[in-house]
Structures are given as C-alpha cells and as structure tokens.
C-alpha positions as a Markdown table, in Angstrom:
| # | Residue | x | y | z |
|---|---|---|---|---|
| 1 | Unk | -21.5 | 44.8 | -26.4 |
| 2 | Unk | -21.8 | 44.5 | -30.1 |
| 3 | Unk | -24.7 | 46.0 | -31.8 |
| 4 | Unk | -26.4 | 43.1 | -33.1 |
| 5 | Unk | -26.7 | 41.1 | -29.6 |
| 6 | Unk | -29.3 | 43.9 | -28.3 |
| 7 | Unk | -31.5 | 41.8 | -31.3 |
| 8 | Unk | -30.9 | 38.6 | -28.9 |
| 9 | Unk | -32.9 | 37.8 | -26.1 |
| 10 | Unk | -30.7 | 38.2 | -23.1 |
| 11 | Unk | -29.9 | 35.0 | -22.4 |
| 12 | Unk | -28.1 | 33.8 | -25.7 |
| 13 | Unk | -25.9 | 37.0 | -25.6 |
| 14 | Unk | -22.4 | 36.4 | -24.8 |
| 15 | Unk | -20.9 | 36.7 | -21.8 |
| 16 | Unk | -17.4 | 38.4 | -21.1 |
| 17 | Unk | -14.8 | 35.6 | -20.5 |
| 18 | Unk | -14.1 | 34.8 | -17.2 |
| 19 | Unk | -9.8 | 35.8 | -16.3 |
| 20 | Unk | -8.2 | 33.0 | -14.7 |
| 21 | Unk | -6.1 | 34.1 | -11.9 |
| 22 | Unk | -2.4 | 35.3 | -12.3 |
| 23 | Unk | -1.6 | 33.1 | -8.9 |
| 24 | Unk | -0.3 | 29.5 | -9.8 |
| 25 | Unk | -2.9 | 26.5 | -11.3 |
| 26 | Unk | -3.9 | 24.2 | -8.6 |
| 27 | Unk | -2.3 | 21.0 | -9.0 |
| 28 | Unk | -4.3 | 17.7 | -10.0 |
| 29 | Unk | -4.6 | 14.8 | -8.3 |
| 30 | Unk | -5.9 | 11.1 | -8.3 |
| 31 | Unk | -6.6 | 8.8 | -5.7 |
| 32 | Unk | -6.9 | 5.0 | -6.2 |
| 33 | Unk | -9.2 | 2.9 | -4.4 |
| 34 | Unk | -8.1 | 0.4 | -2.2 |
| 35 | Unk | -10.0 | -2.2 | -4.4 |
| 36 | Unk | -8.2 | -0.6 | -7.5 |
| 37 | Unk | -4.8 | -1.1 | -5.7 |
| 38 | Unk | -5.7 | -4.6 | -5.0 |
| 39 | Unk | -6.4 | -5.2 | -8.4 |
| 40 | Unk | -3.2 | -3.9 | -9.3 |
| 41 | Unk | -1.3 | -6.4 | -6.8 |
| 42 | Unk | -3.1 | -9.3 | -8.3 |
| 43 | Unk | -2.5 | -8.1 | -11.6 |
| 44 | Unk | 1.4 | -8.1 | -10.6 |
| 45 | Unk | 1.5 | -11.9 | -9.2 |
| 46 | Unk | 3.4 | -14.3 | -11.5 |
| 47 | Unk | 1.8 | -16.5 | -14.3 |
| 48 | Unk | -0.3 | -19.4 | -13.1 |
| 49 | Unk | 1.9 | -22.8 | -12.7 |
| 50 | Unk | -1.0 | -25.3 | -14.6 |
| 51 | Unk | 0.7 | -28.0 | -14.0 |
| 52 | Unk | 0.6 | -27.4 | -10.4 |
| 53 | Unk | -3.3 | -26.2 | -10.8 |
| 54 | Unk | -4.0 | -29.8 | -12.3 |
| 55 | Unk | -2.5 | -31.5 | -9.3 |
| 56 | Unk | -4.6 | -29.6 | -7.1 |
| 57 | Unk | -8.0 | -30.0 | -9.1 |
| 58 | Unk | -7.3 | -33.4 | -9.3 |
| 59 | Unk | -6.7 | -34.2 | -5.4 |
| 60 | Unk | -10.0 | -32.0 | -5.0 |
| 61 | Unk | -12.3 | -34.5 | -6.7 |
| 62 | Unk | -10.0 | -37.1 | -4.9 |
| 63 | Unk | -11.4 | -35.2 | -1.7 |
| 64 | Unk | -8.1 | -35.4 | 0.1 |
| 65 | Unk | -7.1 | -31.6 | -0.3 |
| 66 | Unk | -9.0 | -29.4 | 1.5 |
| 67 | Unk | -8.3 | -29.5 | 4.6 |
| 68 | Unk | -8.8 | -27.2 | 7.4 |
| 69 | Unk | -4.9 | -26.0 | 7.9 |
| 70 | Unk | -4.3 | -26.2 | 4.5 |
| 71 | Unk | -7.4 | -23.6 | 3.7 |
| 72 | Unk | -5.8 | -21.6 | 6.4 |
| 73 | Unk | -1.8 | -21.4 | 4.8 |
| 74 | Unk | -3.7 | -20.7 | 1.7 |
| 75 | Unk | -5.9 | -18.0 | 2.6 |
| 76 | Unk | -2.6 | -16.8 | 4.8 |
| 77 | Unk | -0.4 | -16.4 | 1.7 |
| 78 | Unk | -2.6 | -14.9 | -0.5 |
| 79 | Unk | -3.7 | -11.6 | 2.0 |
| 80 | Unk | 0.2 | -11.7 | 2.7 |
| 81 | Unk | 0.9 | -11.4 | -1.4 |
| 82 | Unk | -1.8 | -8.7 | -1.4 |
| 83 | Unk | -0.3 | -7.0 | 1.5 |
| 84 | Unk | -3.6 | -7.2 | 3.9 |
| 85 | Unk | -1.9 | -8.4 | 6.5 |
C-alpha cells in the first residue's frame, strides 16, 4: 500500500484489482420475448394494399362486411401469418 493512502480513511483506499480467471469468458446471450418476436413477424408482413383497405372501410360503413365467417378467415390468417397457430 502506498504511503499516502494510510492518510485516507479506510474506505476511499484502493482496493487490489480483482484477476479475472485464466479459464475461458462465459459466453453472452439474449433472449427475445415472444411479444418481441411477434413484433418482428408483423414488422416482416408486406406493405398495406390501400386500395384494397378503402374497399373494405367503405363496405364497413355500408354494414355489409363483417360478418361472422368472414371475422373468423380474418382472425384465421392473421395468427397463421404470425405463426400462432
């Protein structure tokens, strides 16, 4: 210990370094979420077809799109794209 740290209280005094071991580093690693990974799936879908979303908006307000069967192929495909089923 050098001379001058007896002058500081103990606790500022420096402390040997620690060694890190010879052996080899343990390897890092990430885990995605399952809500990340979604993300990711939706972020991969292909570009949104307007012309087709204005069809759809406009038989909406018509009230002659949603339907039962057709909620169901819809909410069918989309889990499928996303790979939850």
């Amino acid at each position: 210990m050098l001379r001058s740290q007896h002058l500081l209280p103990r606790r500022l005094r420096s402390r040997p370094q620690r060694q890190e071991p010879a052996g080899p580093r343990a390897q890092d690693r990430v885990e995605i979420s399952w809500l990340a990974d979604a993300m990711a799936r939706v972020r991969a879908l292909p570009e949104i077809r307007e012309e087709k979303v204005a069809e759809v908006r406009a038989a909406i307000e018509r009230g002659d799109y949603e339907t039962p069967d057709k909620l169901e192929v819809v909410v069918d495909c989309l889990m499928q794209e996303l790979g939850l089923l």
